[in-house]
DSSP file (Angstrom, degrees, kcal/mol; ACC not computed):
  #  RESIDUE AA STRUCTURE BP1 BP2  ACC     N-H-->O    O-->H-N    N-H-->O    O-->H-N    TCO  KAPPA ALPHA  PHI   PSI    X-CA   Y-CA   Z-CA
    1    1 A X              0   0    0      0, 0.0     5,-0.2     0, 0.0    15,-0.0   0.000 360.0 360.0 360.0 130.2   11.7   -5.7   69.9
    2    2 A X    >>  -     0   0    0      1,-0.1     3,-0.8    11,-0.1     4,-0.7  -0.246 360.0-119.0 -51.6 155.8   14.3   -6.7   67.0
    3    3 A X  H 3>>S+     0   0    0      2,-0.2     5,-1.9     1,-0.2     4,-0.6   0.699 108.3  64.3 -54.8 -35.0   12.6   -8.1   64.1
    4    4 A X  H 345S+     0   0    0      4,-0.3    -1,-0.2     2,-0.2     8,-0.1   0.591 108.7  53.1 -58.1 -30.9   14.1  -11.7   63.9
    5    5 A X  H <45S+     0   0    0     -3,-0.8    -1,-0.2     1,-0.2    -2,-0.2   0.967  98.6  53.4 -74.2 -55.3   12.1  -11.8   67.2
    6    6 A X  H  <5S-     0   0    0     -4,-0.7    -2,-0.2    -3,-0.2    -1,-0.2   0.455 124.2-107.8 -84.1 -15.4    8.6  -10.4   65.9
    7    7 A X  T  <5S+     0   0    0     -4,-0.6    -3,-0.2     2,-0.1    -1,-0.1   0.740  86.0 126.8  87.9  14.5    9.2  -13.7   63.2
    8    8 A X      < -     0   0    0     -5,-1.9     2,-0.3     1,-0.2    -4,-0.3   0.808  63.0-131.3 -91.9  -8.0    9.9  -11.2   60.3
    9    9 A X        +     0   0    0     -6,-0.5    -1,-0.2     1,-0.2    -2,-0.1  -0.849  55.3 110.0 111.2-138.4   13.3  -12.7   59.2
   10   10 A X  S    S-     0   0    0     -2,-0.3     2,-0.6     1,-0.1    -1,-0.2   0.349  75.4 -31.1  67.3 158.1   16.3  -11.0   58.6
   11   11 A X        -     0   0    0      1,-0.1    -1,-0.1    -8,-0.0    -8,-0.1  -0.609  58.5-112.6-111.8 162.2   19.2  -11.1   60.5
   12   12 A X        -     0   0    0     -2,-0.6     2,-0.1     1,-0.1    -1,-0.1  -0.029  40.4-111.6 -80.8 112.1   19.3  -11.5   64.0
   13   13 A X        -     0   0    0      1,-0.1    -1,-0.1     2,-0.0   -11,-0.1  -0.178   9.6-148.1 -24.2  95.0   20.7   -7.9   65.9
   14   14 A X  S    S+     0   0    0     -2,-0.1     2,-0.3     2,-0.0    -1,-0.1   0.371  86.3  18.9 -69.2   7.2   24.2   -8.3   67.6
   15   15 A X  S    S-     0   0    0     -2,-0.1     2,-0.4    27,-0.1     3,-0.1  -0.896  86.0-119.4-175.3 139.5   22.9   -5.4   70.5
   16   16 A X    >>  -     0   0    0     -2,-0.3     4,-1.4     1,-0.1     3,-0.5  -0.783  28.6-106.9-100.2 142.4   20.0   -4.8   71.0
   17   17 A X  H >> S+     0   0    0     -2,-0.4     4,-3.5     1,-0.2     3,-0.9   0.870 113.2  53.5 -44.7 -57.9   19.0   -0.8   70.4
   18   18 A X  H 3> S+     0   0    0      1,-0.3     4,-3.0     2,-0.2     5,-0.4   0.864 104.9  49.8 -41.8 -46.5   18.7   -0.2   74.3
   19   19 A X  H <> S+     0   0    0     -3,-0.5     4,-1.2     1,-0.2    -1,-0.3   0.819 109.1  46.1 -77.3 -15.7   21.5   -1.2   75.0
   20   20 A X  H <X S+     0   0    0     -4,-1.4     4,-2.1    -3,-0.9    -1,-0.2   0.766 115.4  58.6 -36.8 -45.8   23.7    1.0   72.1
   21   21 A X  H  X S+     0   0    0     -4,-3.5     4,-1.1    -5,-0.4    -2,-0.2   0.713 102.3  42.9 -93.3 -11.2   21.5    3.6   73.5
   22   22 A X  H  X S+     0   0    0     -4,-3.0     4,-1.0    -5,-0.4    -1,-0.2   0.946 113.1  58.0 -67.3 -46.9   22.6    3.3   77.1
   23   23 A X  H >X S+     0   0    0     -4,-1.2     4,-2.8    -5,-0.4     3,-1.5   0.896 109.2  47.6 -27.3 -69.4   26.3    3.0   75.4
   24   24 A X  H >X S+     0   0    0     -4,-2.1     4,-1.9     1,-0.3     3,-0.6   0.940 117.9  35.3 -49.4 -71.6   25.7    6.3   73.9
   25   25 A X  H 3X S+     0   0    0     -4,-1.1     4,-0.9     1,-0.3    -1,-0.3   0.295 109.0  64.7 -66.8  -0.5   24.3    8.2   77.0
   26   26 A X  H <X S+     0   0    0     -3,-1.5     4,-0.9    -4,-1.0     6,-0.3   0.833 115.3  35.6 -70.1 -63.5   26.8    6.3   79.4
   27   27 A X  H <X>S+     0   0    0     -4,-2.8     4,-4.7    -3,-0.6     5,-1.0   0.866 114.3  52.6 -63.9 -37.0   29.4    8.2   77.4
   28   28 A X  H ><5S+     0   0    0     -4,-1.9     3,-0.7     1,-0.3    -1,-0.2   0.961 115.4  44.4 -60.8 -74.8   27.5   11.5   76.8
   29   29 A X  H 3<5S+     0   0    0     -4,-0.9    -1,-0.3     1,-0.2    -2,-0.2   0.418 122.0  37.5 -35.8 -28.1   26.8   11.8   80.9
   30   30 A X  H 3<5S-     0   0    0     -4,-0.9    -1,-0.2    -3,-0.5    -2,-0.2   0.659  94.2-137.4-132.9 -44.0   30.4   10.9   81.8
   31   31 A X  T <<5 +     0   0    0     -4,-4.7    -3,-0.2    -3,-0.7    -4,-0.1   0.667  50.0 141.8  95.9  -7.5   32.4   12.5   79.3
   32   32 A X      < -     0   0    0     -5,-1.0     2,-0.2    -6,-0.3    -1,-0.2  -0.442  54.7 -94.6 -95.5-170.8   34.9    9.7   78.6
   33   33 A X    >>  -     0   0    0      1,-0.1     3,-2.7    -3,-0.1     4,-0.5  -0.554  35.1-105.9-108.8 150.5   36.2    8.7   75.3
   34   34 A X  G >4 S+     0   0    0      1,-0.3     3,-1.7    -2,-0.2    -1,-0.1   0.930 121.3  45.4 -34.6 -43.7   34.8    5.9   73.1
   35   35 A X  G 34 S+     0   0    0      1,-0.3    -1,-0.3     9,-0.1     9,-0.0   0.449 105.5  63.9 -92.3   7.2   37.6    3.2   73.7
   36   36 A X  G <4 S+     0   0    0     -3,-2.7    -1,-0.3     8,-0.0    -2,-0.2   0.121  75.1 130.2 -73.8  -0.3   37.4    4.1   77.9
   37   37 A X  S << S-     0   0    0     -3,-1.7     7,-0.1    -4,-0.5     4,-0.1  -0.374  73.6-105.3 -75.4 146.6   33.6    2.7   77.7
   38   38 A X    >   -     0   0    0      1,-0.1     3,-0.8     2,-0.1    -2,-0.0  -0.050  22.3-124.8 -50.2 165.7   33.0   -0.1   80.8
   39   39 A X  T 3  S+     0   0    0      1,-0.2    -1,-0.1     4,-0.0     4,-0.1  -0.148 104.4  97.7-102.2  37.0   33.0   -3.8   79.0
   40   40 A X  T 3  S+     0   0    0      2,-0.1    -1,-0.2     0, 0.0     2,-0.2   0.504  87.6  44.7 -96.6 -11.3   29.5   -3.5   81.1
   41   41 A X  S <  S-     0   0    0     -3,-0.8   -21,-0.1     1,-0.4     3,-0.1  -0.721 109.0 -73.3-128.4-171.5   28.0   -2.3   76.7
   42   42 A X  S    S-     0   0    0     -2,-0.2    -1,-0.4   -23,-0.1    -2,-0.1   0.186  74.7 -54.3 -78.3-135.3   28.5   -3.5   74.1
   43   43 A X     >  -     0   0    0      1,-0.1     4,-0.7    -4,-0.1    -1,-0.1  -0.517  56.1-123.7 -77.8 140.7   32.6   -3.0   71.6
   44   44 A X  H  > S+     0   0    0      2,-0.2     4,-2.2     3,-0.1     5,-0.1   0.589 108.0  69.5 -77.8  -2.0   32.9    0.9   71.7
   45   45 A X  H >> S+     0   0    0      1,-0.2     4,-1.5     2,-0.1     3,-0.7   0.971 102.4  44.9 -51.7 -70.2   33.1    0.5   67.5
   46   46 A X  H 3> S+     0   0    0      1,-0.2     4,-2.0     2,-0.2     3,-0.2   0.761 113.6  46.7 -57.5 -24.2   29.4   -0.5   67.5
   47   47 A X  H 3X S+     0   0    0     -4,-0.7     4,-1.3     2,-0.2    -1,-0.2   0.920 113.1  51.5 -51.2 -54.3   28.2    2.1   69.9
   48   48 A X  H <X S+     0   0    0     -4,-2.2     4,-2.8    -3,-0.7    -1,-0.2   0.665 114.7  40.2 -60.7 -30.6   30.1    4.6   68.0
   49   49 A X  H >X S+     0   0    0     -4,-1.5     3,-2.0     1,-0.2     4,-1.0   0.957 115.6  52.3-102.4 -57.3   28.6    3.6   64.5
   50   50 A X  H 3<>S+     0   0    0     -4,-2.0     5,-0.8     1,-0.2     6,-0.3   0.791 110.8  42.8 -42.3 -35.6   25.5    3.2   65.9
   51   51 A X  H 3<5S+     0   0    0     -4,-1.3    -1,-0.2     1,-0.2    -2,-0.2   0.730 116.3  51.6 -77.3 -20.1   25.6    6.5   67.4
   52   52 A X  H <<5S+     0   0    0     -4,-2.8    -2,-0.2    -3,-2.0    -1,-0.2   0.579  96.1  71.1 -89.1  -0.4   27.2    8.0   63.9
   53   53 A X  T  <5S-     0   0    0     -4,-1.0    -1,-0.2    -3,-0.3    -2,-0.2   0.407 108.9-130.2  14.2 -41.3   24.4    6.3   62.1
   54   54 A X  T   5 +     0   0    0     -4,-0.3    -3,-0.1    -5,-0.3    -2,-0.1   0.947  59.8 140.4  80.3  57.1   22.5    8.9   63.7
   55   55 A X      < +     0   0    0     -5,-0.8     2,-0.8     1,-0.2    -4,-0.1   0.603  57.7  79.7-115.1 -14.2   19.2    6.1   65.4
   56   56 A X  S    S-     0   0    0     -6,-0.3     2,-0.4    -5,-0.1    -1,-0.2  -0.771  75.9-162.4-108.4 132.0   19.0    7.7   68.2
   57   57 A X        -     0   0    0     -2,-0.8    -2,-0.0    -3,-0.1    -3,-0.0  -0.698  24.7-100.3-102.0 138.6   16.9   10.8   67.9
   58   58 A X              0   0    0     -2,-0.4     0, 0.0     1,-0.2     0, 0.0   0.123 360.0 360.0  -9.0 142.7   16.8   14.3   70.5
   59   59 A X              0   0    0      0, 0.0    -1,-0.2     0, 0.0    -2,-0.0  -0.093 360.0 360.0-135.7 360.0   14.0   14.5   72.9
């Protein structure tokens, strides 16, 4: 759950992580290029910096 939710303050998360992390793995699975992603996630900039940001870790 973002923080801004939990009442710790800050400001409030323009995507929420799942759904960046489907973004990522939409693309990873599929193979298409950042700027082909459906307008079903969120702008493929934020996906992309989230995903170069390096927040989602291997399992």
């Amino acid at each position: 759950m973002p923080g801004w939710l939990a009442g710790r303050g800050g400001r409030p998360e323009g995507y929420y992580h799942r759904q960046m992390t489907d973004a990522v793995r939409y693309r990873v699975d599929n193979g298409i290029k950042w700027r082909a992603m459906p307008a079903d996630f969120p702008p493929w900039p934020r996906a992309y910096a989230f995903f170069a940001a390096g927040v989602i870790r291997g399992s």
